[in-house]
VEXFIMAR-49601 format. One record per atom (N, C-alpha, C): x, y, z; atom name; residue number from 1. Coordinates in steps of 0.001 Angstrom, whole numbers. Layout:
N
[site [X,Y,Z],'CA',NUM]
...
***
This chain:
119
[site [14595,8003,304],'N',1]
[site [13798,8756,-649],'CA',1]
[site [12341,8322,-531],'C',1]
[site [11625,9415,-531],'N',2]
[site [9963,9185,-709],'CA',2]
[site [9340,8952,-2146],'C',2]
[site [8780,7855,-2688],'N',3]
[site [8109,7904,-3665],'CA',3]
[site [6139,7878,-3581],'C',3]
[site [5780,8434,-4327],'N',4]
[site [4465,8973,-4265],'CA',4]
[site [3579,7867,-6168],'C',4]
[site [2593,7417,-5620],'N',5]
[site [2286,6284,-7018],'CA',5]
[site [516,6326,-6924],'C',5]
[site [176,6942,-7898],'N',6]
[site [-1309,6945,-7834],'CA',6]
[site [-1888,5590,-8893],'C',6]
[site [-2903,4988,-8786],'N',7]
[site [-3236,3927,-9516],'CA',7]
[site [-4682,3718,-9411],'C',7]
[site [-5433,2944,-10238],'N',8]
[site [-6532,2762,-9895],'CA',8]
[site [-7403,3238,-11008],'C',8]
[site [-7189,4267,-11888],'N',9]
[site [-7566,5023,-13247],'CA',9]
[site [-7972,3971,-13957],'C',9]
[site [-9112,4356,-14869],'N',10]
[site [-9911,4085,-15754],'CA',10]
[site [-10553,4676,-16712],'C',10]
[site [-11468,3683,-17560],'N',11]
[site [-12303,4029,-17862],'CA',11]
[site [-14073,3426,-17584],'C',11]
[site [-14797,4870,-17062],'N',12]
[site [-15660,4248,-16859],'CA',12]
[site [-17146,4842,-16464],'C',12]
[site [-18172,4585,-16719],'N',13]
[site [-19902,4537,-17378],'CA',13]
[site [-20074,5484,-16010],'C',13]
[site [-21137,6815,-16554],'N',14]
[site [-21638,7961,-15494],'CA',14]
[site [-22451,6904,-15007],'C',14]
[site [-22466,7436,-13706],'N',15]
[site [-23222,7010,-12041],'CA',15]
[site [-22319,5351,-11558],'C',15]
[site [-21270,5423,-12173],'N',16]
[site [-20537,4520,-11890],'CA',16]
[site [-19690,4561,-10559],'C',16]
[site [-18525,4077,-9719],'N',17]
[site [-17964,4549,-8774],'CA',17]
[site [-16534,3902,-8496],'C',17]
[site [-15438,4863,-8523],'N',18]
[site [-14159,4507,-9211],'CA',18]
[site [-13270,4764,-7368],'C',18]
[site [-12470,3831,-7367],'N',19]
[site [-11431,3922,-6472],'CA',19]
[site [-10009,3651,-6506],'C',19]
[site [-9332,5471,-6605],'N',20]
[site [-8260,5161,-6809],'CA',20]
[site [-7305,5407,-5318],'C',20]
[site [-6144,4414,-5698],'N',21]
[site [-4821,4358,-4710],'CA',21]
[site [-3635,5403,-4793],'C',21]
[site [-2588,5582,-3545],'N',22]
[site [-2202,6828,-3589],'CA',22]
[site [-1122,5995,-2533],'C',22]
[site [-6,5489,-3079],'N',23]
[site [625,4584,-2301],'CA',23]
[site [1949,4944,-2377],'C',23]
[site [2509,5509,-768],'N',24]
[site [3428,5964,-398],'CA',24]
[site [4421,5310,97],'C',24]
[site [5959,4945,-476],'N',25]
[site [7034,4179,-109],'CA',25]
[site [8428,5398,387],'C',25]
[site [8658,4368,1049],'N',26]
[site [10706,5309,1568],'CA',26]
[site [10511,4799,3077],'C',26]
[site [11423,5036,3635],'N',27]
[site [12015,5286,4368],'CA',27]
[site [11958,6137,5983],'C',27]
[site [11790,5997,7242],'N',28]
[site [12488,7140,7909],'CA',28]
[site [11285,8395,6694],'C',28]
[site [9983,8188,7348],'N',29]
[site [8897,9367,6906],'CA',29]
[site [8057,9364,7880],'C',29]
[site [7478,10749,7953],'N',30]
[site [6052,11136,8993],'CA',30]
[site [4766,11750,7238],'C',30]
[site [3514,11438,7578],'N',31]
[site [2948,12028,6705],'CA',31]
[site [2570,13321,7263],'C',31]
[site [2014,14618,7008],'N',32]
[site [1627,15148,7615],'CA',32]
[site [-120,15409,7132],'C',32]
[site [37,15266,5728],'N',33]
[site [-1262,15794,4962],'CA',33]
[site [-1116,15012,3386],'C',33]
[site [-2240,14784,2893],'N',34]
[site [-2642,14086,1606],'CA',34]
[site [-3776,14414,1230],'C',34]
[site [-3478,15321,-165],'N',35]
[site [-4263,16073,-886],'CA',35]
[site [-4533,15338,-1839],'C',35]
[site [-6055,14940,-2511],'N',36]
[site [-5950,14549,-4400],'CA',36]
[site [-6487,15983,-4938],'C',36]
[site [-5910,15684,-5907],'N',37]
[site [-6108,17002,-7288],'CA',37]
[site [-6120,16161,-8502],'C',37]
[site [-7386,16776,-9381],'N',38]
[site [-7666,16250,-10519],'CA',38]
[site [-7345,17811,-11411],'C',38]
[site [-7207,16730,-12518],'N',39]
[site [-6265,18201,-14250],'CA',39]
[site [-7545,17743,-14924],'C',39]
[site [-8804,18482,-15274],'N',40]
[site [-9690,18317,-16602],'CA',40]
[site [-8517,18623,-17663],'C',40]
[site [-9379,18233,-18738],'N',41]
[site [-8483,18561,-20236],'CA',41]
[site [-8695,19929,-20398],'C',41]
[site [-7407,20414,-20774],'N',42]
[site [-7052,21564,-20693],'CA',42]
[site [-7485,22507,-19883],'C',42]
[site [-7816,22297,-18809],'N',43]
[site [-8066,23330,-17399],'CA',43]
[site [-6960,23350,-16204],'C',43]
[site [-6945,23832,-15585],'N',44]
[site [-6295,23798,-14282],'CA',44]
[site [-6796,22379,-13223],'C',44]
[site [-5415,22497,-12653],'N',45]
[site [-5114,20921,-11516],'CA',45]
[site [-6242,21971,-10590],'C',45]
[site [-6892,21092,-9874],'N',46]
[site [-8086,21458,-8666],'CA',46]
[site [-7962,20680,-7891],'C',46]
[site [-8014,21451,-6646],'N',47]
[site [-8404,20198,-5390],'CA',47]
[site [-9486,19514,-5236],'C',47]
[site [-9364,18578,-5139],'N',48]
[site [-10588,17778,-4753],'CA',48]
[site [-10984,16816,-3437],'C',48]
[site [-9871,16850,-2729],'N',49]
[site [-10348,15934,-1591],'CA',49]
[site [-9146,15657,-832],'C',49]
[site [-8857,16269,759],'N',50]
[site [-7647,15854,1203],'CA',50]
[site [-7754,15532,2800],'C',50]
[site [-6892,14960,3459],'N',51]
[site [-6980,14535,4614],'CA',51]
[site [-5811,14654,5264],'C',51]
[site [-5793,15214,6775],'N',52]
[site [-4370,15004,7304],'CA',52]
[site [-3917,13456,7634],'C',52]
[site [-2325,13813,7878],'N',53]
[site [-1683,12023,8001],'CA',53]
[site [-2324,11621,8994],'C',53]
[site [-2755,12194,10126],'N',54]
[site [-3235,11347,10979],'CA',54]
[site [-4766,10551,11134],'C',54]
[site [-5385,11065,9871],'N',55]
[site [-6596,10978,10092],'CA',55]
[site [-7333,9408,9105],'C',55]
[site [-8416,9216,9578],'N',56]
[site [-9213,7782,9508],'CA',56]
[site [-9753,7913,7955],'C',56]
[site [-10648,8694,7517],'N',57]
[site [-11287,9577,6575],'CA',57]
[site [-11689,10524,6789],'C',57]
[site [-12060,10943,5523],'N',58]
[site [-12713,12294,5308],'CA',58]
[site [-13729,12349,4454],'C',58]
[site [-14642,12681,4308],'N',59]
[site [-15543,12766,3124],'CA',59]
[site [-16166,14294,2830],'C',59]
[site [-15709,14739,1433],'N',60]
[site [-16164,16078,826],'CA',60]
[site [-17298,15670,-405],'C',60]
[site [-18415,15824,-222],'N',61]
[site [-19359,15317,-1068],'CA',61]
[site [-19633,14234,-1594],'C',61]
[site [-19185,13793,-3073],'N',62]
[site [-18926,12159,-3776],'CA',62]
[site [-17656,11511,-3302],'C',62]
[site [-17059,12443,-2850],'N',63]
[site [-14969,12144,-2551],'CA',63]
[site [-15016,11601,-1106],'C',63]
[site [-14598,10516,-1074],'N',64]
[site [-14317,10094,450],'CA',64]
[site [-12928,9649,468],'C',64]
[site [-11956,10213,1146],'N',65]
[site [-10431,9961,1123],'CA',65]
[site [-10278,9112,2451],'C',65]
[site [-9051,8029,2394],'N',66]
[site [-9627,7246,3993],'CA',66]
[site [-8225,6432,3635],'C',66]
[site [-7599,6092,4757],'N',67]
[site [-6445,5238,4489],'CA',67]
[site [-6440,3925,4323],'C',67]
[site [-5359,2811,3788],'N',68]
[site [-5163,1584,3872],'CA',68]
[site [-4411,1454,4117],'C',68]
[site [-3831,940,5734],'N',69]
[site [-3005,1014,6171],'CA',69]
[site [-1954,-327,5813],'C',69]
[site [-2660,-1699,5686],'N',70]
[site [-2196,-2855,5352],'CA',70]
[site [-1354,-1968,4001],'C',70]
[site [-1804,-1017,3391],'N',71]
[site [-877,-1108,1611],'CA',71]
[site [-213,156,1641],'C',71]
[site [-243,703,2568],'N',72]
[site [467,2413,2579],'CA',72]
[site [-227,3363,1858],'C',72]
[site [-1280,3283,1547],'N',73]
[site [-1809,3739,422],'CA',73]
[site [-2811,4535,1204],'C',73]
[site [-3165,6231,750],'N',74]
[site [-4493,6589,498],'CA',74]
[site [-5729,6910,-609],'C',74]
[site [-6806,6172,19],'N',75]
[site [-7640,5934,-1381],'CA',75]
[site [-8128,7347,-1548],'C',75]
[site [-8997,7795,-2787],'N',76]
[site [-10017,8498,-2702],'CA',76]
[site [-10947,7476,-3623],'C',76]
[site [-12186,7688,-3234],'N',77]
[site [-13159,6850,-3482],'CA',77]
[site [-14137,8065,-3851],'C',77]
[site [-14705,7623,-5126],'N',78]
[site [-15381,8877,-6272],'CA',78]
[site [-16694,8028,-6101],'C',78]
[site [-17734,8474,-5987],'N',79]
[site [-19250,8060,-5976],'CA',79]
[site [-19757,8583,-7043],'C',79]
[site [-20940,8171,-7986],'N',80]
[site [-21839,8637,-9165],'CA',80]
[site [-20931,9707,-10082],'C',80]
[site [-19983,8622,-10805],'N',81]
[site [-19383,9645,-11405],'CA',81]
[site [-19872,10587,-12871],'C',81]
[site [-19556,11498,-13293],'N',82]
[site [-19719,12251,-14289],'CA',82]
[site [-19437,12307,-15389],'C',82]
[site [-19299,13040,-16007],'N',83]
[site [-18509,12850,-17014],'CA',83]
[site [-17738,14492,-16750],'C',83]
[site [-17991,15110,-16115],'N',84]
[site [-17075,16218,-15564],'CA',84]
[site [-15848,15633,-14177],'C',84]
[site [-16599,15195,-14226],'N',85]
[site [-14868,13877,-13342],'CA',85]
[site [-13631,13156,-14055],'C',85]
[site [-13968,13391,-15455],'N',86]
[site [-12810,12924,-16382],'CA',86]
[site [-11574,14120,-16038],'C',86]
[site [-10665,13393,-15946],'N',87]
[site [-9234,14153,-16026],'CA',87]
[site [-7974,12864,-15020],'C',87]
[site [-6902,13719,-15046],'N',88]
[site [-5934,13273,-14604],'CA',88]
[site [-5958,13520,-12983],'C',88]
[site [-5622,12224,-12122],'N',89]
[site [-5637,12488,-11146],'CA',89]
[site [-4556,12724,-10060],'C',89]
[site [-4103,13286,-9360],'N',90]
[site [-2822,13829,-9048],'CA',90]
[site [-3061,13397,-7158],'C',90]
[site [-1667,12650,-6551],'N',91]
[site [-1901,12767,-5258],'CA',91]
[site [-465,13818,-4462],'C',91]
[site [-1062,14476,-3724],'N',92]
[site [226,15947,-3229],'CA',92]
[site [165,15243,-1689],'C',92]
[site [1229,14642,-1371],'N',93]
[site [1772,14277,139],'CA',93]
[site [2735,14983,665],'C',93]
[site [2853,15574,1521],'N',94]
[site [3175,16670,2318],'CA',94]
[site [3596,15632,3887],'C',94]
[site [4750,16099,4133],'N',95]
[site [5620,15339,5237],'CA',95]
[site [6937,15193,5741],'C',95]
[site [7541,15011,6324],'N',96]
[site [8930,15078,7329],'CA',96]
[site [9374,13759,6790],'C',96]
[site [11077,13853,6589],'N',97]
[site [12009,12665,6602],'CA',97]
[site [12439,13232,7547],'C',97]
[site [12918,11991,8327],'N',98]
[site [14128,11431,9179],'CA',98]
[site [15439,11316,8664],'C',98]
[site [16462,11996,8373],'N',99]
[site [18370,11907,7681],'CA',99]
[site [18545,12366,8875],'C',99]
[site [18979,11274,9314],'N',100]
[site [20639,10879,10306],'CA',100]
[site [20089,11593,11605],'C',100]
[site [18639,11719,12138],'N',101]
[site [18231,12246,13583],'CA',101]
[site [17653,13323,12820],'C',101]
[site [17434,14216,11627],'N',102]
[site [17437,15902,11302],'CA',102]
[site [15979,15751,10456],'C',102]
[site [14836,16527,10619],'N',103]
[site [13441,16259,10310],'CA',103]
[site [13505,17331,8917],'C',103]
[site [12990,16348,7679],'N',104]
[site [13306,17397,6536],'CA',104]
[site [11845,17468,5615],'C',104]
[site [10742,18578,5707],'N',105]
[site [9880,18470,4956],'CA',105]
[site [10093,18054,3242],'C',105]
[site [9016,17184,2921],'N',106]
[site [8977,17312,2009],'CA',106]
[site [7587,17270,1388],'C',106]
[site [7393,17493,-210],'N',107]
[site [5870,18018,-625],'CA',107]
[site [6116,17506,-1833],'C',107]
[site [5398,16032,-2177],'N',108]
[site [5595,15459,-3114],'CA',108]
[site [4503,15076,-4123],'C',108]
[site [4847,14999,-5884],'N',109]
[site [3270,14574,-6188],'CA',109]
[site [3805,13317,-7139],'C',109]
[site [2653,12754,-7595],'N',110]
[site [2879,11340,-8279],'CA',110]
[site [2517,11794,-9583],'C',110]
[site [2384,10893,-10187],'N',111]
[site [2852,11159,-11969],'CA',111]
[site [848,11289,-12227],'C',111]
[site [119,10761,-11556],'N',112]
[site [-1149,10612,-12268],'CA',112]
[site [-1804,9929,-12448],'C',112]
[site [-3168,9700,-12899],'N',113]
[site [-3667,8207,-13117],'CA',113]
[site [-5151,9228,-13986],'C',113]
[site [-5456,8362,-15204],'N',114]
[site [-6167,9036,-15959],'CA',114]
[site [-7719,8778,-15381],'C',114]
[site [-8679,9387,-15202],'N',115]
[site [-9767,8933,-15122],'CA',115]
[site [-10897,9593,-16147],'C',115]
[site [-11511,8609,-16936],'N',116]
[site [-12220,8974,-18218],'CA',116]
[site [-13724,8400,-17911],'C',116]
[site [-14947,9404,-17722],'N',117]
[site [-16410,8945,-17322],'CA',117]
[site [-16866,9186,-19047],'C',117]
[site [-17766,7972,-19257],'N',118]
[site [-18646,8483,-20350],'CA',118]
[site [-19876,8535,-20184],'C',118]
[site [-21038,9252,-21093],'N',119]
[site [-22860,9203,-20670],'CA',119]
[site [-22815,8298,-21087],'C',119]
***
């Protein structure tokens, strides 16, 4: 089984710079792709920053997504944050298991990690 664990959430002061973890456990897995998506309060989940499995980083504006390979984990790393950067942060991993030789996608998300900017 694949489990998916975002961490790293806070709270914390605009133009500040927050880095959260996105740390993937199981078994017999290929990644293929790793998306973050943030939930404002009461709005819709949005993408915000994603990278394929194979890749080093990526950087989309303040969002730089980049792996740690020592922890299984992919970060996204938030620069000068806002206070429109508050919300819940969501990581969507997308990837192949290995059962018994037979390659089985799967598209998984983690529970969240709150992130709260104040002025």
């Amino acid at each position: 089984q694949v489990q998916v664990v975002e961490s790293g959430g806070g709270s914390v002061q605009a133009g500040g710079s927050l880095r959260l973890s996105c740390t993937v456990s199981g078994s017999s897995f290929s990644i293929d792709h790793v998306d973050w998506y943030r939930q404002p309060p009461e709005k819709q989940r949005e993408l915000v920053a994603g990278m394929p499995g194979s890749g080093v980083s990526s950087v989309t504006g303040r969002f730089t997504v980049s792996r740690d390979n020592a922890k299984s984990a992919v970060i996204l790393e938030i620069d000068n944050l806002a206070p429109e950067d508050t919300g819940t942060y969501y990581c969507n991993v997308r990837g192949l298991r290995n059962i018994r030789g037979s390659l089985y996608p799967f598209d998984l998300w983690g529970q969240g990690t709150q992130v709260t900017v104040s002025s």
